[in-house]
N, C-alpha and C positions, 0 to 999 in steps of 0.2 A: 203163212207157213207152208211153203213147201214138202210133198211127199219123199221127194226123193234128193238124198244131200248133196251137199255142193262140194264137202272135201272127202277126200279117198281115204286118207288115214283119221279114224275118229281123234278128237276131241276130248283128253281124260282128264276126269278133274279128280283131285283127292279130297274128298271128305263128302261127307250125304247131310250136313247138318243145312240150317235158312240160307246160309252164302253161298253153298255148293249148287241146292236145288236152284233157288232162283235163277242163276248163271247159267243152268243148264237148260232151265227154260227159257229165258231170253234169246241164247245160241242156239235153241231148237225152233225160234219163233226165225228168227235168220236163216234158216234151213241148214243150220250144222249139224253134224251127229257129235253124239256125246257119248260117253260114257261115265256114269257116274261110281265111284270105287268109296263103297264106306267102308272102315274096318270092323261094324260090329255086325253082329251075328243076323241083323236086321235093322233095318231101316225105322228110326224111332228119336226121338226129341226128349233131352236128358235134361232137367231143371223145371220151373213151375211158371209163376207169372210172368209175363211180359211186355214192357209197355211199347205202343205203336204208337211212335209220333206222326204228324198227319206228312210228314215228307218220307215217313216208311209207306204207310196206305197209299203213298200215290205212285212208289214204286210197285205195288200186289196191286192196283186197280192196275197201273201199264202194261204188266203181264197177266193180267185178266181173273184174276185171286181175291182182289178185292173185296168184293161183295160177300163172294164167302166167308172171308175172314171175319167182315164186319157184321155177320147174322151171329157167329159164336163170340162177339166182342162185347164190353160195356165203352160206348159211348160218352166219355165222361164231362161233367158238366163245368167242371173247375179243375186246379189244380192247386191245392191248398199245403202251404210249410205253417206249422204250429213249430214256438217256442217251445221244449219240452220242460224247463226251467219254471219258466212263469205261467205256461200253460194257456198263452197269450197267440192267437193270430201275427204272424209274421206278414204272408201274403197271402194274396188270394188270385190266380189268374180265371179269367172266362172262358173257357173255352165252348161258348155256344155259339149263334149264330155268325154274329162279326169275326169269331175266331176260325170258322169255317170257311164263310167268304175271302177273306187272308189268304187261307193255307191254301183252300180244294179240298180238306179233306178236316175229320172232326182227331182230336187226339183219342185212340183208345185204350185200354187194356186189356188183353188175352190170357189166356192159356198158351205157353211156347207150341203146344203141341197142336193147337187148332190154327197156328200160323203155319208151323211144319208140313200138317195133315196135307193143307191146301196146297202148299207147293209140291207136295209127293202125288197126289194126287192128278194135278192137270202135266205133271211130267208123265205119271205112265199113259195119259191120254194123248201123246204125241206121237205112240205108236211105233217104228222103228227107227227115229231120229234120236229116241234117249231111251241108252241099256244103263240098267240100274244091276250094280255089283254088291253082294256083302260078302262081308271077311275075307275082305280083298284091302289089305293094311300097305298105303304106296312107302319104301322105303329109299328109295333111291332114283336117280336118272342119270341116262347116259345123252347126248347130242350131239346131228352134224347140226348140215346144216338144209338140211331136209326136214328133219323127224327127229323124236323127243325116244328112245328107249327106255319104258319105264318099267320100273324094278319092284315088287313087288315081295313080304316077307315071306309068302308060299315059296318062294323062287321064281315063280314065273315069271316072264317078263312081256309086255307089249308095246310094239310100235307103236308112236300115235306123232297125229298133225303138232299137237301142243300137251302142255301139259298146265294145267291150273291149280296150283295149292289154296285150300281150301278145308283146311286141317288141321285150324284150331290154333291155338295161343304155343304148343308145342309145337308146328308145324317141321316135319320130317322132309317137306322141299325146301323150307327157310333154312333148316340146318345146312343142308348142303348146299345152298344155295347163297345163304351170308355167312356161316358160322359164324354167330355172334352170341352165343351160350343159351342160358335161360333164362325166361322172363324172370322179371325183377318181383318182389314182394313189397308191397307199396305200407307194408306196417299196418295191417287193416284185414280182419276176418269178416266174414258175412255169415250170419246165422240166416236161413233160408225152413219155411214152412209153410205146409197149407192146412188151414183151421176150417172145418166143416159150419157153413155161417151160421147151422144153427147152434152154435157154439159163441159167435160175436155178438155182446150186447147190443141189442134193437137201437141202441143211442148211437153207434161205431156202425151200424152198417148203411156208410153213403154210398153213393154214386159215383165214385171219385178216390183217387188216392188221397190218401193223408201222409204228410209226410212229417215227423217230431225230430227236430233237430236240437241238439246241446254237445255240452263239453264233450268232446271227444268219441259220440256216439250220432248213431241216428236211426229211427225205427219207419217203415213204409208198410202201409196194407192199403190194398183194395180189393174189390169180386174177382172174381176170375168163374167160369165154367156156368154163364146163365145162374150167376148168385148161390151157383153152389156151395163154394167154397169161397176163402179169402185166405190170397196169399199175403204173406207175411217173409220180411226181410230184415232183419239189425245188423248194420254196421258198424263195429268197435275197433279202433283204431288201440292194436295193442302190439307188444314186439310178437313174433310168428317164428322166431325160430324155435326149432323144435314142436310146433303143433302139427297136427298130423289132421288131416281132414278127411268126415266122418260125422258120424251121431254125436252132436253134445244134448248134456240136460237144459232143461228150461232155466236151470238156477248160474247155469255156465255164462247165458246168455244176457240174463236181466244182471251181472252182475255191475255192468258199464251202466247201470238206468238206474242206479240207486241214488237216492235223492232227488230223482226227477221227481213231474208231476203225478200224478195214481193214471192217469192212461196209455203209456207205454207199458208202465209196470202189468196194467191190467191185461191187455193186449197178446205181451209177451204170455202170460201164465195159462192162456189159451192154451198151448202146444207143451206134451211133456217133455219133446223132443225135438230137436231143429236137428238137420245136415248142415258142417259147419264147412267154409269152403275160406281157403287162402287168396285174398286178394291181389293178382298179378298187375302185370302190364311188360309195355315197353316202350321205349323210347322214340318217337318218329326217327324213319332213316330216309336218307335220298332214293335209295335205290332198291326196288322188290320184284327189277325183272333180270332174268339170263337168257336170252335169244329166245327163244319159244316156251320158256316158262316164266310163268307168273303168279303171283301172290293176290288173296282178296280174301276180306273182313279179318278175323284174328291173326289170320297168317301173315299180313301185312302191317296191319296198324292196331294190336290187342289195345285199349282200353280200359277204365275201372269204368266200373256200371255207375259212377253217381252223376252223370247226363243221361244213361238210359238212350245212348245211338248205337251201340255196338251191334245190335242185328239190322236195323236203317242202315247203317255205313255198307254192313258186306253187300245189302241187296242195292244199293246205292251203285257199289261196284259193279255187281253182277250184267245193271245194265250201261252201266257206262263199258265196260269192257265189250261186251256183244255187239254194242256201236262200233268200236274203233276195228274188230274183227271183221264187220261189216265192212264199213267203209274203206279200210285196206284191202280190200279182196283177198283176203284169207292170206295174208303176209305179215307172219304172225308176231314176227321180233318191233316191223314196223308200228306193227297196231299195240304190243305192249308196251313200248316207250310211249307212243301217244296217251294211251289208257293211262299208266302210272303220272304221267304229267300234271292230265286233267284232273286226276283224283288228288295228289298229294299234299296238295295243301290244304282242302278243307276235312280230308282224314286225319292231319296233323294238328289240325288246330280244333276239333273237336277233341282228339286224345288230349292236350295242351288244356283245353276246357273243362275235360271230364276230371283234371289231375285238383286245376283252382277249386274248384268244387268242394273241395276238402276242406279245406279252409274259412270257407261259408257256413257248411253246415256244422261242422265242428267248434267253432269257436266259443272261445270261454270268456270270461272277464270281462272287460271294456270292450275286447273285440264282437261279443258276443252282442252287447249294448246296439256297436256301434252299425254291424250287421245289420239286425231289427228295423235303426233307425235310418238305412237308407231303403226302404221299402213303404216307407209312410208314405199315404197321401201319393202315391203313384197310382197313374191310372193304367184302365184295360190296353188304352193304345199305348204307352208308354213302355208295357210289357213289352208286347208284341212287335214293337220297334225294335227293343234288343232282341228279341228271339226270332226274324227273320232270316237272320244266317245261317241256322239250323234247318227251322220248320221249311220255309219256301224250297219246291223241291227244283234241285235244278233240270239247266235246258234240256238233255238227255233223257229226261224223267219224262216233262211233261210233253215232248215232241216223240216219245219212242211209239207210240201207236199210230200218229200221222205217216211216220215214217215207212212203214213198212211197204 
């Protein structure tokens, strides 16, 4: 990483959240200048656990984060789906040694904010390649075919080489950029919380997610914060129009988990209070570039959490984009059509994946039976067979540190 930068007009990306940062530090490891523009009043990470599949860690090991992340990480040893019906073992994956040698990397779970921390962190260590902006909210852009005039709701406006939206599930460059309205509401709220573990029964506090699937519901905890805490998640699949998202009670929450077995129930009663948050998405599209702007992680391809890739995919991008800016020589329309190409189908068919998911975990009656029983008597490699389209991190990934 060069001192001194290679383009004349910075590099502005919109948004400061894990897709923004990382992008700016892979283009800072290229020797580009950036500027990164959040809209809120400081730089900070909004939500609680989050789980790091080992093809995220090997994008934070490529851009040198790694390590840090995995000293405030649990290293988890399985990854376990319980019946919540019958209160019966569905599956059980390994994620230890063989499951490591596979990937490069172990699966973990964080704190969002000790993944954030690390990439805010070794961006301001870059020194004058990455200017970090708050309450700097991008609203608009103009383009030749030079340079990107970006607009700004103060009024301000600034020149730049490119511009990168990077601005969330609402993105304010996708607007103007596809006008394709607002994300969709996939019928499905998420009760979100974090219970102080000395609050989780001694029985409930593993190593490892649990995750209790049934009818139309599904509940997730594991550590987070050096066993401080244990975040907590329910997903209830219910109509959302008109819910407003916010504080619900505990009683709002456990109401999908009635008739399950006593450990969701118990679990949930933990927290008096969840944040309840409206489950989006959208669509895959062909197209998330316009000559020198482009789209990455929500802004391009939003998601429902029930694959748990939507911060892997943005950092996925982050450094897949920095390659193709690289290897374009700063030609920037050229290197976004490449970028988007390389990305767009396995962004697409993880959202495609994340959507099937529903269906798995949700299921009732015979489907619910029939669920269960295609998990028997499968083994560790068998797992890990279908799950190398995810985890295995691609060639971008694993060759961005030879490369430089």
């Amino acid at each position: 990483m060069g001192s001194t930068p290679r383009n004349k007009l910075p590099i502005v990306i919109s948004g400061g959240g894990i897709g923004g940062l990382a992008c700016a530090l892979a283009l800072a490891q290229r020797s580009f200048s950036v500027i990164v523009c959040e809209q809120a009043p400081q730089f900070g990470q909004v939500g609680a656990g989050l789980q790091v599949a080992p093809n995220a860690l090997s994008v934070l090991d490529a851009l040198g984060v790694g390590q840090e992340v995995k000293q405030h990480a649990l290293l988890i040893e399985r990854m376990l789906m319980m019946d919540g019906i019958q209160g019966t073992q569905v599956s059980d994956i390994p994620c230890g040694a063989d499951f490591v040698a596979r990937y490069g990397n172990p699966y973990a779970v964080a704190h969002r904010a000790d993944v954030h921390g690390a990439l805010l962190k070794a961006c301001r260590a870059t020194g004058r390649l990455i200017e970090l902006r708050t309450d700097s909210r991008v609203i608009d852009y103009v383009q030749t075919d030079s340079r990107v005039m970006v607009m700004f709701e103060s009024g301000e406006h600034l020149h730049a080489a490119a511009l990168l939206g990077a601005d969330g599930i609402r993105s304010n460059i996708r607007r103007k950029m596809l006008d394709d309205g607002d994300p969709k509401a996939v019928g499905a709220v998420i009760y979100r919380a974090l219970v102080p573990a000395s609050a989780m029964p001694h029985a409930l506090q593993m190593p490892y997610p649990t995750l209790w699937t049934g009818p139309g519901a599904h509940l997730i905890y594991y550590p987070v914060r050096d066993w401080k805490e244990f975040n907590v998640g329910a997903t209830v699949v219910k109509p959302v129009a008109g819910v407003e998202e916010g504080e619900a009670s505990a009683e709002e929450a456990m109401q999908a988990f009635e008739g399950w077995t006593d450990v969701p129930m118990s679990v949930l009663r933990l927290s008096p209070s969840y944040q309840r948050y409206v489950i989006r998405h959208r669509d895959p599209v062909e197209n998330w570039s316009d000559g020198r702007v482009t789209l990455l992680g929500d802004a391009a391809h939003p998601m429902v959490q029930y694959i748990a890739q939507g911060a892997a995919m943005a950092m996925e991008d982050a450094i897949c984009l920095a390659q193709e800016a690289d290897l374009h020589d700063d030609d920037f329309p050229s290197a976004f059509r490449s970028y988007q190409s390389i990305r767009i189908v396995r962004s697409a068919r993880v959202q495609l994946s994340s959507l099937m998911l529903d269906r798995i975990y949700h299921a009732s009656g015979v489907e619910r039976l029939v669920r269960n029983s295609i998990f028997v008597d499968r083994t560790p490699t068998e797992y890990y067979d279908r799950l190398d389209w995810v985890f295995a991190p691609p060639s971008y990934v694993r060759d961005w540190r030879s490369r430089k």
